[in-house]
GUTOR-435760 format. One record per residue (C-alpha): residue in one letter; residue number from 1; x, y, z. Coordinates in nm, 3 decimals. Layout:
<r><marmi>a</marmi><vopa>NUM</vopa><x>X</x><y>Y</y><z>Z</z></r>
...
# end
This chain:
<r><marmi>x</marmi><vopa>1</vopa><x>0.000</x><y>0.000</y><z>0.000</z></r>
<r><marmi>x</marmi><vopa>2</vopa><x>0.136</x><y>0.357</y><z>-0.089</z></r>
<r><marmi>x</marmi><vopa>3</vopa><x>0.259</x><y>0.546</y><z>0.204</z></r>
<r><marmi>x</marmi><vopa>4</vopa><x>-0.019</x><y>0.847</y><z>0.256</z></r>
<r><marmi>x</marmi><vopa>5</vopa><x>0.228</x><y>1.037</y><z>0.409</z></r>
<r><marmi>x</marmi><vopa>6</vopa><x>0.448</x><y>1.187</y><z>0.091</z></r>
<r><marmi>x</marmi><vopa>7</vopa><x>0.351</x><y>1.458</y><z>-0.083</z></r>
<r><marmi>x</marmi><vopa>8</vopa><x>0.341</x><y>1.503</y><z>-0.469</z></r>
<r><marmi>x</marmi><vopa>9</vopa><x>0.716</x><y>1.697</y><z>-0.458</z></r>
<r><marmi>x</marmi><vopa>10</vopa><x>0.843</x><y>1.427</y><z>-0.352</z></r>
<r><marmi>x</marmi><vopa>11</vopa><x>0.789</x><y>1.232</y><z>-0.660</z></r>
<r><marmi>x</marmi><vopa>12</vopa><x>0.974</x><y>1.504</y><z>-0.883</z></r>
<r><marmi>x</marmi><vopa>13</vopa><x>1.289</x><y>1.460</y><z>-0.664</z></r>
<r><marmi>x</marmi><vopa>14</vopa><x>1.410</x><y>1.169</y><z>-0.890</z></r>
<r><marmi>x</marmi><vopa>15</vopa><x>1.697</x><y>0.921</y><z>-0.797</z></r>
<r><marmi>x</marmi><vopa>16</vopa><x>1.853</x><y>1.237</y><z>-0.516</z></r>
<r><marmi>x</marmi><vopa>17</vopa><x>1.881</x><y>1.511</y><z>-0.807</z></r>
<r><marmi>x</marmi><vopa>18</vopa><x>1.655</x><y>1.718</y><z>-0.658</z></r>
<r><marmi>x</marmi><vopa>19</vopa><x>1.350</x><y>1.914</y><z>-0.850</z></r>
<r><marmi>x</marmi><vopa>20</vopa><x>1.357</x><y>1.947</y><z>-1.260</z></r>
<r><marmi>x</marmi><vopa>21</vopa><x>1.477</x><y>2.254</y><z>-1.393</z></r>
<r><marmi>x</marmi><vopa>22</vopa><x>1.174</x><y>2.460</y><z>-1.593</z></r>
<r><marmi>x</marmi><vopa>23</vopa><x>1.172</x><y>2.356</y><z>-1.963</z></r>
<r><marmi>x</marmi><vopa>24</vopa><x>1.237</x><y>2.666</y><z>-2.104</z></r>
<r><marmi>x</marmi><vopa>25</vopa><x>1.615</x><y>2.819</y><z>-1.956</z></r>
<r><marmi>x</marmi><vopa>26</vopa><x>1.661</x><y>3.172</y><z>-1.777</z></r>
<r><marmi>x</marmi><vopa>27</vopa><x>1.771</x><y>3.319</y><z>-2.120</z></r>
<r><marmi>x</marmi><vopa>28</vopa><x>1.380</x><y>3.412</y><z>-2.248</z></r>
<r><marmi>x</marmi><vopa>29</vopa><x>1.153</x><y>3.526</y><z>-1.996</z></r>
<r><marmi>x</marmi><vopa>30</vopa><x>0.818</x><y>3.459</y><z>-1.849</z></r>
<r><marmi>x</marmi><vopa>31</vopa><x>0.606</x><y>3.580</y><z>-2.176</z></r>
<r><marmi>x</marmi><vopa>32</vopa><x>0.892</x><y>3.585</y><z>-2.437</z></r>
<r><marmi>x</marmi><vopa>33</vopa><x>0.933</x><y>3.389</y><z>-2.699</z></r>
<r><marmi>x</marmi><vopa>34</vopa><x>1.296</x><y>3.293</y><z>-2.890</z></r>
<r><marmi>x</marmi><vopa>35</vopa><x>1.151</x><y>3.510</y><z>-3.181</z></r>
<r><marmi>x</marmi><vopa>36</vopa><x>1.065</x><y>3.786</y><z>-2.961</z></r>
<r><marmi>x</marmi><vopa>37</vopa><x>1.404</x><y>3.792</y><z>-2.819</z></r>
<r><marmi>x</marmi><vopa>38</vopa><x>1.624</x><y>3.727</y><z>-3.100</z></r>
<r><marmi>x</marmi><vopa>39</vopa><x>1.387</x><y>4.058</y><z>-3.244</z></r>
<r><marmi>x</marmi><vopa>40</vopa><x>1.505</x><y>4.259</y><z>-3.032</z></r>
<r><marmi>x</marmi><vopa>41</vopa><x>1.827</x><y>4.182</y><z>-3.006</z></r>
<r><marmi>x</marmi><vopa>42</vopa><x>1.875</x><y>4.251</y><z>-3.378</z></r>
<r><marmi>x</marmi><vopa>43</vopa><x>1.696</x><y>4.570</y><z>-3.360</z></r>
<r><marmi>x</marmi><vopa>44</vopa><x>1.853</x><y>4.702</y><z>-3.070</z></r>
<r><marmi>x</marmi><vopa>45</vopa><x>2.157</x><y>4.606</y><z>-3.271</z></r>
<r><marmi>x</marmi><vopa>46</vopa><x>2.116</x><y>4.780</y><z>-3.560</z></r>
<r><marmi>x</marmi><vopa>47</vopa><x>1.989</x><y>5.107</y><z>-3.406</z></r>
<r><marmi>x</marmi><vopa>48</vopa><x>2.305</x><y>5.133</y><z>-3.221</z></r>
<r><marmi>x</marmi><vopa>49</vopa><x>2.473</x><y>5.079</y><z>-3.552</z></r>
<r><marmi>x</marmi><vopa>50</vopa><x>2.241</x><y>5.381</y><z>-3.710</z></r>
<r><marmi>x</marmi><vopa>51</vopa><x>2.391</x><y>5.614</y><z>-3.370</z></r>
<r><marmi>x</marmi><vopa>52</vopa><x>2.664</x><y>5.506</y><z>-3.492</z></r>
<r><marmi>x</marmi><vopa>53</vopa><x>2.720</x><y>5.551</y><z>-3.848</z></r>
<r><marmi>x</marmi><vopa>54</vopa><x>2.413</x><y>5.842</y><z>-3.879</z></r>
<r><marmi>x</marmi><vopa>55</vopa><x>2.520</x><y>5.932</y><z>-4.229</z></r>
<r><marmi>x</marmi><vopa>56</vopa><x>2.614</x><y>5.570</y><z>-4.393</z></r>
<r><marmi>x</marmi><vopa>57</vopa><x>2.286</x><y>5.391</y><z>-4.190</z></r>
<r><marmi>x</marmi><vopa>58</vopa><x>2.022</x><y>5.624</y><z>-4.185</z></r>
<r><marmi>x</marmi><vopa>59</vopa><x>1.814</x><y>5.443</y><z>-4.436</z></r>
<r><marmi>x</marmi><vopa>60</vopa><x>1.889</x><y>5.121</y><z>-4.252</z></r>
<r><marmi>x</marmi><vopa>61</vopa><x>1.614</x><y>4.850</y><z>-4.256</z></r>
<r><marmi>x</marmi><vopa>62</vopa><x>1.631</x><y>4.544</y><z>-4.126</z></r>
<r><marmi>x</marmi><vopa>63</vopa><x>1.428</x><y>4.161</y><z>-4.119</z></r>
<r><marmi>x</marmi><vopa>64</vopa><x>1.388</x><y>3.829</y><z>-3.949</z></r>
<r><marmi>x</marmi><vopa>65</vopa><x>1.342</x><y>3.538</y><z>-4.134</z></r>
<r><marmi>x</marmi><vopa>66</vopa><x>1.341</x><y>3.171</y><z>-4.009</z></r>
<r><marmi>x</marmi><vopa>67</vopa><x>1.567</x><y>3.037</y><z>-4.210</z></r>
<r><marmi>x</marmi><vopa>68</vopa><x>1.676</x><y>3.087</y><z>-4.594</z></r>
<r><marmi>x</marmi><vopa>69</vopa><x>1.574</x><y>2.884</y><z>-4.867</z></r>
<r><marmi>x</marmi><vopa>70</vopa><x>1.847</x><y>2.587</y><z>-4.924</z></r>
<r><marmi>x</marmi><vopa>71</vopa><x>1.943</x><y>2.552</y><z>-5.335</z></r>
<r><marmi>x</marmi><vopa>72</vopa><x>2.075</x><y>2.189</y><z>-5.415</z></r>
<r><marmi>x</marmi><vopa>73</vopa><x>2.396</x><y>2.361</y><z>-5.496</z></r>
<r><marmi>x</marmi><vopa>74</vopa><x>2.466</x><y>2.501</y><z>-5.174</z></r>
<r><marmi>x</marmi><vopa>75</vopa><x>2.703</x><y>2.379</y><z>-4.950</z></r>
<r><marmi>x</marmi><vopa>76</vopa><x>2.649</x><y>2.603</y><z>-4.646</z></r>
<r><marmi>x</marmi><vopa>77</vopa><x>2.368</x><y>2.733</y><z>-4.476</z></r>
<r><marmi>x</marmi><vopa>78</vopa><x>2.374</x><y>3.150</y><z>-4.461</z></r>
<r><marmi>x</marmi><vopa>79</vopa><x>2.319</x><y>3.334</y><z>-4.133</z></r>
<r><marmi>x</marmi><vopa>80</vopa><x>2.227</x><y>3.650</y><z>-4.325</z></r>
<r><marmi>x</marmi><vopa>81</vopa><x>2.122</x><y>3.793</y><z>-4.665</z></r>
<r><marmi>x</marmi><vopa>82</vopa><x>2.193</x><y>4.187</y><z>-4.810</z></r>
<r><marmi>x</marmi><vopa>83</vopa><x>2.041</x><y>4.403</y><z>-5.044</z></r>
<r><marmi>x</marmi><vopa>84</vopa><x>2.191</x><y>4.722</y><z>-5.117</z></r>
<r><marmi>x</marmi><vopa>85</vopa><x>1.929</x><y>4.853</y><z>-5.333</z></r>
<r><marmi>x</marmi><vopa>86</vopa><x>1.733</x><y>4.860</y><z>-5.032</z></r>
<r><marmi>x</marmi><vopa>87</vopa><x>1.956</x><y>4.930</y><z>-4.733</z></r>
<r><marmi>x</marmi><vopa>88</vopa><x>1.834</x><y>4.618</y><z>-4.577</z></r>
<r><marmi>x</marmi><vopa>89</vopa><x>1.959</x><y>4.314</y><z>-4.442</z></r>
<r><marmi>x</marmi><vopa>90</vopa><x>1.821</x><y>3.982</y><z>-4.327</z></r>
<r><marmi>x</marmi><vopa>91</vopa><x>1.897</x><y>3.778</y><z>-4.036</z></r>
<r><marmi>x</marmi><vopa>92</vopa><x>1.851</x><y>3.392</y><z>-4.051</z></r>
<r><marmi>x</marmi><vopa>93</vopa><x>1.677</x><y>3.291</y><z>-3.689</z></r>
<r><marmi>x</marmi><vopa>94</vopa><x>1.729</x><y>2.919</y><z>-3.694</z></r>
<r><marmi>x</marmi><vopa>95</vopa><x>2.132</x><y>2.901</y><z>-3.864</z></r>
<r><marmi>x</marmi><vopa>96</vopa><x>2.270</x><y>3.178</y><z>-3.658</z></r>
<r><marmi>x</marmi><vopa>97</vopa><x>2.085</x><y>2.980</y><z>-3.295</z></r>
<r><marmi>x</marmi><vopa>98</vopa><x>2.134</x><y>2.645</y><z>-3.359</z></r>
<r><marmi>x</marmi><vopa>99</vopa><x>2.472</x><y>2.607</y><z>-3.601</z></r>
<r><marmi>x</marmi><vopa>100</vopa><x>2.817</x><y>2.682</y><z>-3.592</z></r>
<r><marmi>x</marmi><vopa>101</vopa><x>2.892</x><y>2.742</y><z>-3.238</z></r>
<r><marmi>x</marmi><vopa>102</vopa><x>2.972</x><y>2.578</y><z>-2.881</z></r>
<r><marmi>x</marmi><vopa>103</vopa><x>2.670</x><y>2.594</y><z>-2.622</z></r>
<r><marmi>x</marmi><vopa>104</vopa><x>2.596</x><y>2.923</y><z>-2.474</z></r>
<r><marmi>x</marmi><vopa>105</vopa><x>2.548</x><y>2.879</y><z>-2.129</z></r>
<r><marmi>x</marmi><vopa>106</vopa><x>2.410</x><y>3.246</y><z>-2.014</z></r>
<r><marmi>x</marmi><vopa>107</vopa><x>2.216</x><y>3.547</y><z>-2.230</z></r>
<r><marmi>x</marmi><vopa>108</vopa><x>2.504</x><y>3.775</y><z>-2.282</z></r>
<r><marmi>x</marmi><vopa>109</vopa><x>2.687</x><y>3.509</y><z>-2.419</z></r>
<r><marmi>x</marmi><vopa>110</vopa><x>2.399</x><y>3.447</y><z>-2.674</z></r>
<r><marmi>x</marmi><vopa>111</vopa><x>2.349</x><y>3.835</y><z>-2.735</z></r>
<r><marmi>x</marmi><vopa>112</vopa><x>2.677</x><y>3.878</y><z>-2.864</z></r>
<r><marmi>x</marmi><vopa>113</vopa><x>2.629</x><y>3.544</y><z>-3.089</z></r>
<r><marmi>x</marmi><vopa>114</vopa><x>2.388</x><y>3.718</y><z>-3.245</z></r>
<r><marmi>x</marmi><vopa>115</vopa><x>2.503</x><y>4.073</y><z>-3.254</z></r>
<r><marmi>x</marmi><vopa>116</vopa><x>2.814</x><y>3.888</y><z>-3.449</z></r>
<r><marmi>x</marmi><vopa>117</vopa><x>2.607</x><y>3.812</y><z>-3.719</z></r>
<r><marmi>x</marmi><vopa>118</vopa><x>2.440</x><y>4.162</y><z>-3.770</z></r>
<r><marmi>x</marmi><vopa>119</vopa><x>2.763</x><y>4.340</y><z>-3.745</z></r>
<r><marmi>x</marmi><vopa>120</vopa><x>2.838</x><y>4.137</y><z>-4.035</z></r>
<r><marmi>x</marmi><vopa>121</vopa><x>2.566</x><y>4.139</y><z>-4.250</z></r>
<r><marmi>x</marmi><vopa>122</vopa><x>2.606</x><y>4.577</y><z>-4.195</z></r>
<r><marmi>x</marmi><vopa>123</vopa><x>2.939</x><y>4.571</y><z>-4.231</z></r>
<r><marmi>x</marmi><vopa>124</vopa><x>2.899</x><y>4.398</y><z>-4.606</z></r>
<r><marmi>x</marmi><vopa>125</vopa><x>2.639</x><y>4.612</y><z>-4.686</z></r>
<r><marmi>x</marmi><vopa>126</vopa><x>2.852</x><y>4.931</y><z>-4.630</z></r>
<r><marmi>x</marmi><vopa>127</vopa><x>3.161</x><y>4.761</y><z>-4.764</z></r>
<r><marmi>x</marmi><vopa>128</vopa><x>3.365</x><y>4.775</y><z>-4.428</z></r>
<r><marmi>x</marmi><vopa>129</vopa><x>3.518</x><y>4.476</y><z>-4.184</z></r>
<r><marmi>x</marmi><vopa>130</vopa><x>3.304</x><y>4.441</y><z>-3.903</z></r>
<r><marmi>x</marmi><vopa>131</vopa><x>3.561</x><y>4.570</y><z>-3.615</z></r>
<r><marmi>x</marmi><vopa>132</vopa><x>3.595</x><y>4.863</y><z>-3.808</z></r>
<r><marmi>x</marmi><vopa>133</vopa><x>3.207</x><y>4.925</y><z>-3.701</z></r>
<r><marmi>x</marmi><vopa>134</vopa><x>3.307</x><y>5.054</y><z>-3.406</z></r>
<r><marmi>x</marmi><vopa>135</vopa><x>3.670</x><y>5.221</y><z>-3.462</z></r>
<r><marmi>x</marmi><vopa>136</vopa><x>3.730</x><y>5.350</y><z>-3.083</z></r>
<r><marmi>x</marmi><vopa>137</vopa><x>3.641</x><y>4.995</y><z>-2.931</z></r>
<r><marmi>x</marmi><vopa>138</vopa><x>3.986</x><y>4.860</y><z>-3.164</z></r>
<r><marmi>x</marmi><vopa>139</vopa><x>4.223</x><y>5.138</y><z>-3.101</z></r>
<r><marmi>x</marmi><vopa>140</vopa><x>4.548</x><y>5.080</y><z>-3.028</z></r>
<r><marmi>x</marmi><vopa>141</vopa><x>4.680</x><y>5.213</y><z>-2.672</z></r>
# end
């Protein structure tokens, strides 16, 4: 007969590991989903960018696709698209969380994953290196 006494916790204490961790990590909040985030990440991103560079990015636009469309030919997945006619670039979502890189244990680690990627994709558009986005950060001493 099952002991009365226990209480349902006691059941999600399995083999003396103590209590599950919550399905979803620390990194997207109560509310927010990966899209959400990621969203803002790039935006606040790119408007820092446009402070930046007022005269080179002031027509900036920017988008957030799930992924890009895979061609038989291709042999890697791209993280971002550019179109210069338009001052716009696209960030890939799924590539840019999920490939190419070592877990990322804590949000600032995966904010600056992603802000890699759209300090690329600007940097092509505007035909510079991505460090040379922000010049006073890579000055030498």
């Amino acid at each position: 007969m099952a002991d009365k006494g226990t209480s349902r916790g006691a059941f999600r204490d399995r083999h003396g590991r103590g209590i599950r961790r919550p399905v979803l990590s620390n990194l997207y909040r109560h509310g927010e989903t990966r899209l959400a985030s990621f969203n803002q990440i790039v935006a606040s991103t790119c408007e820092f960018l446009q402070a930046t560079w007022p005269d080179e990015l002031a027509d900036l636009k920017w988008q957030v696709m799930d992924s890009p469309a895979i061609r038989d030919e291709s042999k890697t997945v791209r993280r971002w698209a550019t179109k210069r006619a338009e001052m716009t670039i696209c960030l890939f979502r799924v590539p840019i969380e999920r490939l190419g890189h070592a877990k990322r244990a804590d949000p600032l680690h995966e904010r600056m994953h992603i802000e890699e990627y759209v300090f690329a994709a600007v940097a092509h558009l505007i035909d510079k290196e991505p460090w040379e986005l922000v010049p006073e950060r890579y000055r030498p001493e």
